[in-house]
ROTOR-189771 format. One record per residue (C-alpha): residue in three letters; y, x, z. Coordinates in steps of 0.05 Angstrom, whole numbers, padded with zeros to 5 digits, always signed. Each point is the difference from the previous one (the first is absolute). Layout:
# ROTOR-189771
ALAYXZ...
//
This chain:
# ROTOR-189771
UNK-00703-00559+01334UNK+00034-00053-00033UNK+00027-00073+00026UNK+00006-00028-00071UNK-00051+00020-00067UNK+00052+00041-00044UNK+00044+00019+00043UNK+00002+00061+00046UNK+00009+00012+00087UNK+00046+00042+00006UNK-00016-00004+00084UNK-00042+00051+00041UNK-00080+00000-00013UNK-00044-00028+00048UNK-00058+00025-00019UNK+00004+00071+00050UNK-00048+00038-00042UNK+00052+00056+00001UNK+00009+00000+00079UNK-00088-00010+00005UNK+00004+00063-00044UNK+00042+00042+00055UNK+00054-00008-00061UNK+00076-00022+00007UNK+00006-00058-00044UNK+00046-00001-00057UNK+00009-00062-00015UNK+00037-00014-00066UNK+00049+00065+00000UNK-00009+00009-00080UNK+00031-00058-00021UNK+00003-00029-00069UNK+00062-00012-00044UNK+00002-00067-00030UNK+00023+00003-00070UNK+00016-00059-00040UNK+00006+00005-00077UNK+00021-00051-00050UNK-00009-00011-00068UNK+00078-00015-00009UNK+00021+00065+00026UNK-00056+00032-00043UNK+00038-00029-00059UNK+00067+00011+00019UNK+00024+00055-00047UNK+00071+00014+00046UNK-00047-00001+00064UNK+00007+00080+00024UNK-00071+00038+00001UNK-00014+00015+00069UNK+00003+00077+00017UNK-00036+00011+00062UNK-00048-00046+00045UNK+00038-00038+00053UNK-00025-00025+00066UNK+00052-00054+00000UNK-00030-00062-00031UNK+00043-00033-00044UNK+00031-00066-00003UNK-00058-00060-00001UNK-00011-00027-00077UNK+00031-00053-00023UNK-00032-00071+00006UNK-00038-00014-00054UNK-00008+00063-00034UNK-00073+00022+00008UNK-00007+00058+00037UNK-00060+00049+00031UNK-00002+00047+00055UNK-00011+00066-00010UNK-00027+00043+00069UNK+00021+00070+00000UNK-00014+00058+00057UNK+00078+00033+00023UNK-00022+00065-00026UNK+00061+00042-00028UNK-00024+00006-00077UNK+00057-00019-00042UNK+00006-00036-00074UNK+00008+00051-00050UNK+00052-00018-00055UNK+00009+00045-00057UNK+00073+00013-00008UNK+00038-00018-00073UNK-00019+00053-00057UNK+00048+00047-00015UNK+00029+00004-00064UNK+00023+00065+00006UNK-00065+00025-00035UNK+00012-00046-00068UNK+00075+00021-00008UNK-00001+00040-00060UNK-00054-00041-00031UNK+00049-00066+00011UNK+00057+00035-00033UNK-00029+00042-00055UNK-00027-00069-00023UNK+00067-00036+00002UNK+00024+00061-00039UNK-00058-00005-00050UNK+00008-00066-00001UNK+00070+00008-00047UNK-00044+00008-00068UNK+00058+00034-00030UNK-00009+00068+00045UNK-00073-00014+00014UNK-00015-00006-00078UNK+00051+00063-00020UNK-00029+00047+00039UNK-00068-00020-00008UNK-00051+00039+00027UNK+00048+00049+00034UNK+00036-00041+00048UNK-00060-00034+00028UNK-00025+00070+00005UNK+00057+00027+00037UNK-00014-00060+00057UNK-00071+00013+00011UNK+00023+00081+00009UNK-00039+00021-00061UNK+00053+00040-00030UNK+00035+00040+00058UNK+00034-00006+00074UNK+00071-00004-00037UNK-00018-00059-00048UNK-00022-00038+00047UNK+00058+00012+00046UNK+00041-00022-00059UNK-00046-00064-00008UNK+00009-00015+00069UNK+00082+00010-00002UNK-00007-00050-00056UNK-00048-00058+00030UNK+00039+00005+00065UNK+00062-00015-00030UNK-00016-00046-00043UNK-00036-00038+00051UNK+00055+00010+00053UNK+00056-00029-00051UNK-00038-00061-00033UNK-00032-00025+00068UNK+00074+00018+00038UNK-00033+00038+00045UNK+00057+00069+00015UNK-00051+00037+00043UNK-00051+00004-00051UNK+00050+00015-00059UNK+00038+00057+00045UNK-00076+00030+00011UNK-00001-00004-00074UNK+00070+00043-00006UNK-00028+00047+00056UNK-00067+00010-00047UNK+00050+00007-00055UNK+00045+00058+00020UNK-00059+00029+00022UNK-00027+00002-00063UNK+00059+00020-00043UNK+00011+00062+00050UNK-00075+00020-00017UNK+00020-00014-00067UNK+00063+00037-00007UNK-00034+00066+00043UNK-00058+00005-00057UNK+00047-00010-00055UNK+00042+00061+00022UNK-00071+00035-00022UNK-00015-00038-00065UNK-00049+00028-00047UNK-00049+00031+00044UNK-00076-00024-00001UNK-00005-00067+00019UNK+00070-00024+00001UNK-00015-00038-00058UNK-00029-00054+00044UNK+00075-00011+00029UNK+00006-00058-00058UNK-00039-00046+00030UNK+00043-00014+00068UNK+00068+00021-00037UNK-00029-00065-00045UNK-00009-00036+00064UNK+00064+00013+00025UNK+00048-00013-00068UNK-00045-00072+00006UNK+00022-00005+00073UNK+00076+00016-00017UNK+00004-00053-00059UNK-00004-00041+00056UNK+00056+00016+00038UNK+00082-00011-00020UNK+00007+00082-00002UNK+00003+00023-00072UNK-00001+00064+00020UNK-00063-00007+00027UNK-00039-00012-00064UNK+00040+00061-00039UNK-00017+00050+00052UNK-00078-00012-00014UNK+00009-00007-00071UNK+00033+00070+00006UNK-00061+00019+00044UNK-00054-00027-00054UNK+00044+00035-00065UNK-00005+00065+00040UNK-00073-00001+00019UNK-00026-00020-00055UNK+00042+00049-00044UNK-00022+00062+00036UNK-00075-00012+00018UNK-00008-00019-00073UNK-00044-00060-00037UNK-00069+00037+00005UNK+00006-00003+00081UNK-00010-00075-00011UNK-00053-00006-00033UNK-00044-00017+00046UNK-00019-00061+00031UNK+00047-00036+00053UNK+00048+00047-00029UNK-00006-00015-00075UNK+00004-00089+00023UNK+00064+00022+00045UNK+00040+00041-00058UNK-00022-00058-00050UNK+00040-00050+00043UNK+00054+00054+00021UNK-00001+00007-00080UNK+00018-00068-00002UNK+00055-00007+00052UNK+00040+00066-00033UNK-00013-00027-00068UNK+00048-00060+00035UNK+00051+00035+00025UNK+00011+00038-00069UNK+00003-00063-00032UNK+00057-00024+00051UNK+00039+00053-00003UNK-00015+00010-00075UNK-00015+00080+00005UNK-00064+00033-00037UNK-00063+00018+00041UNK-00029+00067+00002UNK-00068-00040+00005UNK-00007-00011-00077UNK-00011+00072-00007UNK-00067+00003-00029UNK-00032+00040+00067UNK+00024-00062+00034UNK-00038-00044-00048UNK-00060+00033+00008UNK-00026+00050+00061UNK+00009-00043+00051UNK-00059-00051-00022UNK-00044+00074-00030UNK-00046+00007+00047UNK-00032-00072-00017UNK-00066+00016-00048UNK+00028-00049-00041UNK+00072+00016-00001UNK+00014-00073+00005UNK+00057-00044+00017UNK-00003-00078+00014UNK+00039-00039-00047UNK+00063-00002+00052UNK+00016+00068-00002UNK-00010+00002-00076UNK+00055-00051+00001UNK+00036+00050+00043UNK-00006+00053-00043UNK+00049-00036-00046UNK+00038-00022+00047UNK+00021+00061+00020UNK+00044+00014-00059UNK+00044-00048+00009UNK+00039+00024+00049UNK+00017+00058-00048UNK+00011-00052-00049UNK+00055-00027+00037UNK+00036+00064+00015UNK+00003+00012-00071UNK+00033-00065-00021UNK+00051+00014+00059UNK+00001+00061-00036UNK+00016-00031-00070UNK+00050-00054+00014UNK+00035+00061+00030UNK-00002+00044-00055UNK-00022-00030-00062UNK-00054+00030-00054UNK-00034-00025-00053UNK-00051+00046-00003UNK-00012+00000+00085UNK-00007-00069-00015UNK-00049+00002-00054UNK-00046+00045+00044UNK+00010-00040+00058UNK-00028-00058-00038UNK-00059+00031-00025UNK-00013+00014+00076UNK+00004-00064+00023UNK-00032-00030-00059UNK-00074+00051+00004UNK+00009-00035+00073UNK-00008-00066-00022UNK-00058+00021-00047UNK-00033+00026+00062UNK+00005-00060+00045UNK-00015-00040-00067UNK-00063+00048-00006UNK-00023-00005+00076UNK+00011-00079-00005UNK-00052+00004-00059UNK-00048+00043+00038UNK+00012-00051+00062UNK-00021-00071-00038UNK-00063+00044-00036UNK-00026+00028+00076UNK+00020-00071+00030UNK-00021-00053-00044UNK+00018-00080+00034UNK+00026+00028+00058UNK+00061-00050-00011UNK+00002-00074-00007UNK+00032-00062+00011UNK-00010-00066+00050UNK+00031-00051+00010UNK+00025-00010+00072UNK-00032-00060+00022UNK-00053+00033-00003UNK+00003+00066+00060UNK-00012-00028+00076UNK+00078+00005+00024UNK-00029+00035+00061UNK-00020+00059-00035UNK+00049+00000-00058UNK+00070-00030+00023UNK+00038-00012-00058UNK+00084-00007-00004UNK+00027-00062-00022UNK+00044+00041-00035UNK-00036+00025-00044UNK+00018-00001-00078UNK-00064+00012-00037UNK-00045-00049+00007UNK-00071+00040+00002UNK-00012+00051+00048UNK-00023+00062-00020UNK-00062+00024+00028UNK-00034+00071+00006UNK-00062+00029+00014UNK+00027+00043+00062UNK+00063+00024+00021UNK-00004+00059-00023UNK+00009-00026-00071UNK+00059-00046+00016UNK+00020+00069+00026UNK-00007+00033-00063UNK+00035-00049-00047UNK+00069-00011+00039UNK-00003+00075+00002UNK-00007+00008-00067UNK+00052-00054-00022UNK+00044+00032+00048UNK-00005+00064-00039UNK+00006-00031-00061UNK+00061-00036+00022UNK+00036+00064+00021UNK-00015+00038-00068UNK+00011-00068-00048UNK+00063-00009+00038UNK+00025+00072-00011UNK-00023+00004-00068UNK+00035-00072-00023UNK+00073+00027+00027UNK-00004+00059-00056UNK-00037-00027-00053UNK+00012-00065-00050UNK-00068-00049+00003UNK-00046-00003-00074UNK-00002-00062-00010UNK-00050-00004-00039UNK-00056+00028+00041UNK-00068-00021-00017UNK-00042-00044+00048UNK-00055+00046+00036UNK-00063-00027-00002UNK-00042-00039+00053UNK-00054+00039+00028UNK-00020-00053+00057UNK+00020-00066+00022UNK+00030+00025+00069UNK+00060-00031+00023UNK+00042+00065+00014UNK+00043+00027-00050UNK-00031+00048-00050UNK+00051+00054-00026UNK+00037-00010-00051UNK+00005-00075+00013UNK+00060+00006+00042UNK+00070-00037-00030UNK+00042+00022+00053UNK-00003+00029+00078UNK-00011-00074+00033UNK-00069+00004-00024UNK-00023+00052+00046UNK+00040-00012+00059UNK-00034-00073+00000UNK-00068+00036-00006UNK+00025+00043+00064UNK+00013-00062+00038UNK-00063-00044-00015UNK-00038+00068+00018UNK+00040+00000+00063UNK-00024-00065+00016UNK-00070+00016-00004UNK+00013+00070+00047UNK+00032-00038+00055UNK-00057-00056+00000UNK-00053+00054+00001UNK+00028+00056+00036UNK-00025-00017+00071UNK-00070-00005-00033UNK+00014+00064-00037UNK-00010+00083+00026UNK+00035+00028-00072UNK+00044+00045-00007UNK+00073-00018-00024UNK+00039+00058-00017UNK+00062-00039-00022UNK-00007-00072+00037UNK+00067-00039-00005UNK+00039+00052-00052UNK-00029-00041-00055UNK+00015-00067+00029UNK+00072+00031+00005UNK+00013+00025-00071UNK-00028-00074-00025UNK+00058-00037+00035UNK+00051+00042-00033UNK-00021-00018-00059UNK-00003-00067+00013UNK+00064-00007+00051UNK+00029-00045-00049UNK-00055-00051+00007UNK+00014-00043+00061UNK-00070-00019+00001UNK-00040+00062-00004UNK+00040+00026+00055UNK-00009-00061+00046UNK-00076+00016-00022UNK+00002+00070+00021UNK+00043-00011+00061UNK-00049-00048+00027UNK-00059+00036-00016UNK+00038+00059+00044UNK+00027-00043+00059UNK-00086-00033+00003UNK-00015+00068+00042UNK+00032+00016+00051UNK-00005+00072-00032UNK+00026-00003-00060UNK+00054-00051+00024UNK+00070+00016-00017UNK-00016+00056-00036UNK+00068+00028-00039UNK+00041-00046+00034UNK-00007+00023+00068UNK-00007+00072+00028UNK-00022+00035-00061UNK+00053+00049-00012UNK-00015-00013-00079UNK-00035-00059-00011UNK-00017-00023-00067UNK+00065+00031-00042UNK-00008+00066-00005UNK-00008+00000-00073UNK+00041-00050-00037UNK-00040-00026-00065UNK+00036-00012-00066UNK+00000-00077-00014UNK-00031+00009-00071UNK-00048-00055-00024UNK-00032+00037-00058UNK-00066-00014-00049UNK-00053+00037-00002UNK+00012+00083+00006UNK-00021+00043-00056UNK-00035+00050+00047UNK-00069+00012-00021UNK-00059-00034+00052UNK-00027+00071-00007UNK+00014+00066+00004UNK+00007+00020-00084UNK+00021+00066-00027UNK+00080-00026-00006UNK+00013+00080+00009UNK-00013+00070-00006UNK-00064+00021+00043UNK+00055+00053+00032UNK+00053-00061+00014UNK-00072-00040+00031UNK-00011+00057+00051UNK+00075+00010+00016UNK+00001-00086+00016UNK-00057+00011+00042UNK+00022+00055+00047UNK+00071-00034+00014UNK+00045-00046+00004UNK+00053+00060-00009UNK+00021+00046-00065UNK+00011+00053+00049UNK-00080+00012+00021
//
């Protein structure tokens, strides 16, 4: 059947089995497709996949590239190419990581945020969270479509919002915090100031009529602990007391722990929120002068500072070497980038970020009260040194000569945040506020502020904070320049006055309560 070895006759067969057979003979009616496949083409990454089988046989291989032939029946089966995957699937995942992915809302509202993406909370906070991924997503990657889903998601939410509201106080409602958090986070980020008030006035009205023991419970308790944070803020901006230093305020929301226990943080906070009253009360004074509003207002401040002095104790007994120094040479620069701005020549170092946390926050406090306290009252000069309980390289109190010690402390803790913060799940109730209060103490030196503005403009996420957007920046609270030696305010809390005047101190920042 064939003329040559190898190679197939393609004429009639002569052997007439078929017709001997009383058959009609065939012949070759199924023919074969010759295919020819080369190795080049095989390796061609542009070369299109082939879709279908085709009976036409392609152009003859080139000389010299190797070849083989490939004999295939003309049957109709095609290739089967799985089409591209969709993405479609992944979306929220892609964007609720981007949005994570800024530590200084992921780390904030730690665990509740993450919470309201995976639709652990309720339908509403994740419609908030999604409002907020989309349009951050949409507006960083310049991508309108996605960011005007994000506005759609957004509306939608603050109409859910705003119908609820209208019923405020009944069972459940309580919950509302968590997307009205979502949402005042979403409108920082847009030019609208108006935005952000209307949720604040949203969070002061919920919160005031369900009451602090309807967060007490876990997401709830985490989400009014930041929301805590953020009104604490906005009281010290606009220099007006909070109703949260009333003493149920202090308290119920963290009684149903067994414990009754608060992380350091919101000890700090629990200071902290007196100074907003603080501040309305020296408005108060300047306006109408009194020696003996003064006096009291002193005393105030001053049990205060004995606090924070006492928690600062309690914090280097429970956290012993939890601070130290190295020298930079020697941190791998790919874990631990470094400014070449920097002033101080070791790096401090923590044990976690939490405690880095916990010490800006704490200078921070102490920053606002010393700073108060030094515009009303002459320094003692002749304060004795405290004495060294450790060898730790923060400042102990009473060791303080003047407010550039701390706000140094709050940027080389800074440093240590932003190197660890990707590696880091902690909660930061108060992330750049105590980064901000340290440069205006130190906005005379030229070269802590290059320091701090570089450390800033090394994230993308930090970068340009108080210069750019930020309605208020860094200046909402102008600092005295005073360069004073060491306070005469006791490192503990010591019977200075009447048990009567103690519990009055402790219950307000006010004369009136």
């Amino acid at each position: 059947m064939t003329h040559i070895r190898g190679v197939p006759d393609e004429s009639r067969p002569t052997c007439k089995r078929c017709e001997k057979a009383g058959y009609t003979c065939g012949g070759y009616e199924k023919k074969l497709e010759l295919r020819f496949h080369t190795f080049a083409a095989q390796s061609d990454p542009n070369a299109p996949a082939p879709t279908k089988t085709s009976k036409t046989p392609p152009p003859a291989a080139k000389p010299g590239v190797p070849s083989r032939l490939v004999l295939r029946s003309n049957d109709n089966q095609q290739d089967t190419v799985p089409p591209d995957m969709s993405l479609v699937a992944f979306k929220d995942n892609i964007q609720f990581s981007y949005l994570f992915d800024n530590f200084v809302w992921s780390s904030y509202g730690t665990p509740w945020l993450q919470m309201s993406a995976e639709g652990k909370i309720d339908a509403l906070s994740l419609e908030a969270c999604r409002a907020f991924s989309l349009s951050i997503f949409g507006k960083h990657h310049h991508q309108p479509d996605i960011e005007v889903s994000g506005a759609v998601h957004y509306d939608k939410t603050v109409r859910a919002l705003s119908s609820r509201l209208s019923n405020v106080g009944a069972p459940g409602s309580e919950a509302l915090i968590v997307p009205i958090m979502i949402l005042l986070m979403h409108s920082s980020t847009t030019p609208d100031p108006q935005a952000s008030a209307f949720h604040i006035q949203g969070l002061l009205k919920l919160i005031q009529i369900c009451g602090p023991q309807r967060f007490a419970v876990d997401p709830l308790r985490l989400a009014f602990e930041s929301c805590r944070a953020t009104l604490i803020t906005v009281s010290l901006i606009t220099k007006t007391r909070s109703f949260l230093e009333q003493p149920a305020w202090l308290t119920e929301p963290w009684s149903a722990r067994s414990d009754f226990h608060k992380n350091a943080q919101n000890q700090l906070v629990d200071i902290l929120v007196y100074i907003p009253g603080f501040l309305q009360d020296q408005s108060q004074l300047e306006q109408s002068p009194s020696d003996q509003f003064k006096q009291s207002l002193i005393q105030r401040i001053e049990y205060q500072i004995a606090k924070a002095y006492n928690w600062r104790w309690s914090w280097e007994e429970l956290n012993p070497n939890v601070a130290w120094e190295v020298d930079p040479e020697m941190l791998p620069s790919d874990q631990f980038p470094l400014s070449p701005s920097r002033v101080v020549r070791k790096v401090l170092m923590f044990s976690s970020f939490s405690k880095a946390a916990e010490i800006a926050l704490y200078n921070a406090t102490l920053l606002c009260l010393l700073g108060l306290l030094w515009t009303m009252k002459s320094p003692e000069e002749d304060s004795p040194s405290p004495i060294t309980l450790s060898q730790t390289p923060l400042f102990l109190p009473g060791e303080l000569r003047s407010l550039t010690e701390p706000a140094i402390e709050i940027s080389r803790a800074f440093e240590f945040q932003l190197a660890n913060v990707k590696r880091s799940r902690d909660s930061a109730l108060f992330w750049l506020f105590p980064l901000g209060l340290a440069s205006r103490v130190l906005e005379d030196n030229p070269d802590y502020i290059t320091w701090i503005k570089s450390m800033l403009d090394s994230s993308q996420v930090t970068r340009g904070y108080g210069t750019g957007g930020n309605t208020y920046g860094f200046g909402f609270y102008k600092f005295p320049k005073i360069m004073r030696k060491k306070t005469n305010v006791r490192p503990m809390i010591q019977a200075q006055y009447g048990s009567d005047s103690i519990r009055q101190h402790s219950e307000g920042s006010s004369d009136d309560e």
